[in-house]
Every structure is written in structure tokens, then in C-alpha cells.
MARPARO-477991 format. One record per residue (C-alpha): x, y, z; residue in one letter. Coordinates in steps of 0.5 Angstrom, whole numbers, plus 500, padded with zeros to 3 digits. Example, Ala and Ser with C-alpha at 12.3 -4.5 7.8 and 13.67 -1.06 7.14 Angstrom:
BEGIN
525491516a;527498514s;
This chain:
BEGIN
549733717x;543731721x;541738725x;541734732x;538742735x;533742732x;529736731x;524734736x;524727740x;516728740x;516726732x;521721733x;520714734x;525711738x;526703737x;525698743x;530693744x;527687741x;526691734x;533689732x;533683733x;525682730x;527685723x;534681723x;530675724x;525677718x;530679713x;536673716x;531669714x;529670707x;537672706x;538664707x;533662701x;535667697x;543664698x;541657699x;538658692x;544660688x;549656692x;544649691x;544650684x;552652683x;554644682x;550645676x;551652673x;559650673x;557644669x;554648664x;558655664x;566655664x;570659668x;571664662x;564665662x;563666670x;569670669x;566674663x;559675668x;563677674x;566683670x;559685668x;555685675x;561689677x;560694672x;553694673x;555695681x;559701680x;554705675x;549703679x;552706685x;553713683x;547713678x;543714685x;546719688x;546715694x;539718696x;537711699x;542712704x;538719706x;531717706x;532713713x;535719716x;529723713x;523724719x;518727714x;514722709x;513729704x;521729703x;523721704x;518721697x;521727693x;528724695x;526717692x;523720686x;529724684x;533718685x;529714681x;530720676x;537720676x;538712675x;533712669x;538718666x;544713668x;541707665x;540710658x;546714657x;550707659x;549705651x;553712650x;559710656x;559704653x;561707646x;567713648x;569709654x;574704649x;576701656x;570699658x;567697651x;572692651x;570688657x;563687653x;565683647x;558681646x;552685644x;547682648x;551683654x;551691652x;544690651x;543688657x;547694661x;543699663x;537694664x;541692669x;544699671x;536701672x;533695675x;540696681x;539703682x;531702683x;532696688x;537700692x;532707693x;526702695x;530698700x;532706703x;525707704x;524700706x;528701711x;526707713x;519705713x;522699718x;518694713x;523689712x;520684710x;518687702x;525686702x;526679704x;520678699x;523680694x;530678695x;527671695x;524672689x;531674685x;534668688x;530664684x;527666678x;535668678x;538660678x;531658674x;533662668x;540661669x;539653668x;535655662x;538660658x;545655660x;541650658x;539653650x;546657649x;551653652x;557656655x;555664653x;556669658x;549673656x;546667660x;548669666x;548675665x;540675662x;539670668x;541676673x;536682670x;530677670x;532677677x;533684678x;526686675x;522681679x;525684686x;523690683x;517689682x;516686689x;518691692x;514696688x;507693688x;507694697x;510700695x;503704692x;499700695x;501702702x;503709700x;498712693x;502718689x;498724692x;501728687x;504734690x;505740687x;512741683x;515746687x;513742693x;518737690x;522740687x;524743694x;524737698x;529734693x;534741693x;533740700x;536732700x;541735696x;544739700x;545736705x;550730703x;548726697x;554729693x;558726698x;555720700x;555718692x;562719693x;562715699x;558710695x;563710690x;569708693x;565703698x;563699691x;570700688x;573696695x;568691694x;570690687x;578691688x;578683687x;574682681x;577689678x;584687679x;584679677x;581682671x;587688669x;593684671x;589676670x;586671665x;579671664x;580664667x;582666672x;577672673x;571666673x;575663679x;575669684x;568670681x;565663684x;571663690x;567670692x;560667691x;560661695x;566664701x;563672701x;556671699x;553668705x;556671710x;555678706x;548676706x;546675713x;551681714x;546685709x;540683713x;543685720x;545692716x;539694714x;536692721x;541696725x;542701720x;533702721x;534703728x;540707729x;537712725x;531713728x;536713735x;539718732x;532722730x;531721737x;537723740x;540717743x;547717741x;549714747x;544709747x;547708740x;553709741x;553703746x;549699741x;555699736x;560697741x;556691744x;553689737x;560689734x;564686739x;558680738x;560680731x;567680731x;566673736x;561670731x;566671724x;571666727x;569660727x;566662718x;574665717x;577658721x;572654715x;575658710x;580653710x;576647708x;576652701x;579648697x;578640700x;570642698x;569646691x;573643687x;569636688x;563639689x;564644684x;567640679x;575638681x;577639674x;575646672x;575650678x;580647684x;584653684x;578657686x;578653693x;585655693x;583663692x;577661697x;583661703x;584668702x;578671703x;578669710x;580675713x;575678708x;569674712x;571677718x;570684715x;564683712x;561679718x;564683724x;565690722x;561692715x;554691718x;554696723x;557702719x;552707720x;556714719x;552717715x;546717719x;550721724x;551726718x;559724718x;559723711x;566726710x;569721715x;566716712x;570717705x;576719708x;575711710x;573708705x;579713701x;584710705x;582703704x;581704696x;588707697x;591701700x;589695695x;590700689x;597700691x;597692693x;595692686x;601695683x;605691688x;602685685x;604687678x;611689679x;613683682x;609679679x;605676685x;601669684x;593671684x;593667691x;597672694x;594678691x;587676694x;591674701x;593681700x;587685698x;583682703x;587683710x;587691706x;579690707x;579689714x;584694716x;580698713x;574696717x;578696723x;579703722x;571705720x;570702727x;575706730x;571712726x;565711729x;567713737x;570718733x;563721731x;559718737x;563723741x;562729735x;554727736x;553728743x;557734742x;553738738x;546735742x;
């Protein structure tokens, strides 16, 4: 929990008004390149691979999501909260020590976990696991200290750059092994790799390795520990787990066909929105955290309503076009093989509006609420495993099921909204 008593307003920087605003902008931008890319090769990539291909691809990124998720520690969540560099460095090099450790034990998971060996029929595929593992984990410590840094545009850079070297070998290695799915699968680590090397490179060339001592280290990793990256790897967990309840249902009670479905309904409903969402996170995220360094909690505690009640009345007018799902994928997609898809498009309307509205702004960990923050995302996870034994004891149509899993999502978002007032009161309480 952040010590609000001890700090000093004199080592903090406190962001000006126009700060949120300059840093969406940054990543927004690069956001839609790195979307529009994918979505402008898609045509082409749902001609050359198959639903079952798409859907087999869907199953691994989800995979790789969740390892990726608890393998950090969720270190990247504390090192914007964190006012010294010394501790920021010790906390990012224990997480990139931890995601290694991960990524070379997923051959050994993969082997006594029956369970999750049967989803990778493909060796490659199984090759490609903790490369992939590692490369995510990696990202996802940098953009922590990016973020804390208030340098966004590494990460629009990089993001960019995934995004086209992504499509680029996806067309290749489709083009050369036709229908399997380790080209997409290949295709994703290439893009992972670049981002992390983009990322990287600014990285040392801003801030050299000094190479402090191992006590030293070792110290400032004991002291991030301690203060939360346990709960905030559960956190990270159920959060991932929220977000990839409808692949991981259509997966246990579903076709692989059917699992490719959801996989292009989510990409092209979900996926722009949540990448604009994700540049407004990580600016909104990078400012609430030095306000909360500096003790502002009023002045964030108005930001977030205002910002969220602006949200809410943008996600409308994206939710209503969710509608169109089904008059556009299939023809622009290819009508014969993924006209369902547009109809599973329709019920990730109230999805967008979780996703657009009230994700963006989560920011309870940076005020130390961490428990509240599992207890929410517990609660929705919750909710959709039961809408999925529901779904399998009545033998719901896979429509109905994505209606139902996604109107849990935004409950569950509504009731992280109401968290956050909650925990704003408990900031200013203990200033």
C-alpha cells in the first residue's frame, strides 16, 4: 500500500492538465496504425488460413496471455508508483528474471499439464510457447517503466512496428504453409521480438546499467515485493482470465470452428476500441500515479469521474455499430466461412462499452488497493464461470453465451467504478 504519510510533494512531479491529453494523443495515434494494419490485412488472412486455423491461433495467444500475466509478478503495475529510479531498475530486473524463469519451464508445463498439451497439437506450436511467453512478459515490464517514465511514444514506436512485421509474416508464412496454424502463431512471436527490441534499445541508450551492487538489488527487489506484487500477480490473473473467459469457453464447450469465429468477432469488434483504450490507460494510469505521488487524491478523484463520464458517452455510438456486425464481416471477410462471426460480433456490444467506458481508467493499484481490485475482478470471473456452466447445462447456442459473457463483463466494470469512489475516500483518509 502506497505510504501517502511519508512521501514528500517536493520529489514528486505533479502532471498538468494538458499532460493526459499530449500522451493519448502519442500512443492514440500510433494505437491506430498498429490496428489499422491487422485489420487491412484480414481480408487476406481469412483466405488463406481457415476458421480452425484462427481458432487454433486464438487458443495459443490466450495461453500465452495468462502465463505471461503471472510470470511477471505484475511488477510493470508497481514501478509507476515507484518515486525512485534505483527501485524502479531493481523491480523491472526481477521481473525480466522471473518471465525468463517462466518462459523455460513452459516445455515442463506443457509436458505434466495433459490438458494444456492437448490445445498445441503442433510441435512448432509448442516450440513457439515460451518464446512467446518471454517476449509478452518482456513488453509488459518495459511499458511499466515506460509508463512511469511518461515516455509513451517508445511504446507507440514499438507498437507500430508489431503490427507490421506481424501481417507482414503472417501473409508470408501463410502463403508457404497454408492453412496451419503455426503461421500465425510464427507470425505473432516475430512481432513480439520487434516490439521488444524497440522498446529495449531507448531503454539503455536513456538510462545505462550502473551496475549496482547485489545487495543494493537485491533490497529494492525484497521491497517491491513486499508491498504487493503477490496480489497484484493475482490481480493480473483473474483480470486476464475476464478477458479471455470467451475464448476459453467457446474452446471447453465449442468447435474449433467455432472458436476461430470468436477469435475474428473479437479482433475486429474488441480490438480497435481496446486499443485506443489501452493508450488512454497507460496515459491516465502515468498521471494518476504521480497524482497519487503527490497527493492529489481529490484532484484524481475528480478526474476519474469526469473522465469516465466522458467515456461512457463516446462507447455509445461504437456499441450501437456493433449492429452492423453481421451485414460487413462476412462479405468483407469472406461470407462463406465466417458469416457467423458478424452474428457473435453483435454480442460484444456491451463489451465495447466496458472496454471503452470504464477499463481505461482503473487505476486502484496505484492507490495501494490492490485487494479491492481482486475482489472485483474475482467477483466478475465468478459470474462468467457460472454463465459458462449455465451455458453448458442448457445447451446454449454460442451467440447467447457471448451475449451473456459479455453483459458480466460490463457489470463487472461498473462495479470496478464504483470501487474506485470507494477508495478515493480511503486515499484522503489516510493523507
Amino acid at each position: 500500500m502506497p505510504d501517502f504519510e511519508d512521501r514528500s510533494k517536493a520529489d514528486c512531479v505533479t502532471p498538468n492538465r494538458a499532460t493526459i491529453r499530449v500522451n493519448f494523443g502519442r500512443l492514440a495515434l500510433a494505437n491506430i496504425g498498429a490496428q489499422a494494419i491487422p485489420l487491412l490485412v484480414s481480408p487476406i488472412l481469412t483466405r488463406i488460413y481457415d476458421p480452425t486455423a484462427l481458432g487454433a491461433f486464438g487458443i495459443f495467444s490466450t495461453i500465452t496471455a495468462n502465463v505471461a500475466a503471472v510470470a511477471t509478478l505484475k511488477l510493470d503495475w508497481l514501478m509507476p508508483n515507484e518515486a525512485s529510479p534505483g527501485r524502479a531498475r531493481a523491480l523491472l530486473r526481477a521481473g525480466l528474471a522471473t518471465t525468463a524463469a517462466a518462459a523455460f519451464t513452459m516445455p515442463l508445463l506443457v509436458f505434466m499439464v495433459p490438458a494444456l498439451g492437448s490445445q498445441l497439437h503442433d510441435p512448432i506450436s509448442r516450440m513457439l510457447l515460451p518464446v512467446a511467453v518471454l517476449c509478452t512478459g518482456v513488453i509488459a515490464l518495459l511499458s511499466g517503466w515506460w509508463i512511469r517514465e511518461g515516455a509513451l511514444g517508445v511504446m507507440g514506436v514499438a507498437k507500430v512496428a508489431q503490427a507490421m512485421v506481424t501481417a507482414a509474416v503472417a501473409i508470408l508464412l501463410g502463403t508457404l504453409a497454408g492453412q496451419l496454424a503455426w503461421g500465425l502463431e510464427g507470425s505473432f512471436v516475430a512481432g513480439l521480438i520487434t516490439a521488444c527490441v524497440l522498446m529495449r534499445v531507448p531503454l539503455t541508450a536513456k538510462h545505462p546499467e550502473s551496475a549496482p551492487d547485489a545487495v543494493y538489488s537485491a533490497t529494492r527487489v525484497a521491497w517491491g515485493l513486499r508491498h504487493g506484487a503477490a496480489t497484484s500477480t493475482a490481480i493480473a490473473a483473474a483480470n486476464t482470465l475476464c478477458n479471455s473467459i470467451p475464448i476459453i469457453v467457446t474452446t471447453a464447450l465449442y468447435s474449433a470452428e467455432q472458436v476461430g469465429w470468436v477469435v475474428l468477432a473479437q479482433r475486429v469488434i474488441l480490438g480497435p476500441p481496446a486499443l485506443l483504450s489501452a493508450a488512454f490507460a497507460n496515459a491516465f494510469w502515468s498521471n494518476a500515479a504521480a497524482l497519487a505521488r503527490g497527493l492529489k487524491i481529490e484532484e484524481l478523484s475528480r478526474l476519474y469521474r469526469r473522465t469516465t463520464l466522458r467515456l461512457l458517452g463516446i462507447s455509445l455510438l461504437p456499441a450501437a455499430g456493433c449492429m452492423l456486425a453481421p451485414y460487413l464481416i462476412g462479405p468483407i471477410f469472406g461470407a462463406a466461412q465466417w458469416q457467423a462471426a458478424g452474428e457473435i460480433g453483435q454480442a460484444f456490444a456491451p463489451m465495447v462499452i466496458g472496454s471503452i467506458a470504464l477499463a481505461p481508467t482503473n487505476h486502484l493499484v496505484v492507490l495501494g488497493e490492490q485487494r479491492m481490485q481482486f475482489l472485483s475482478d474475482g467477483t466478475r470471473l465468478i459470474l462468467s464461470v457460472l454463465v459458462a456452466v449455465l451455458a453448458w447445462r442448457i445447451d446454449l447456442s454460442l451467440t447467447s453465451t457471448i451475449w451473456l459473457l459479455s453483459s458480466v463483463s460490463v457489470l463487472g466494470n461498473a462495479v470496478l467504478f464504483l470501487t474506485h469512489i470507494t477508495a478515493h475516500a480511503r486515499a484522503r483518509s489516510r493523507i
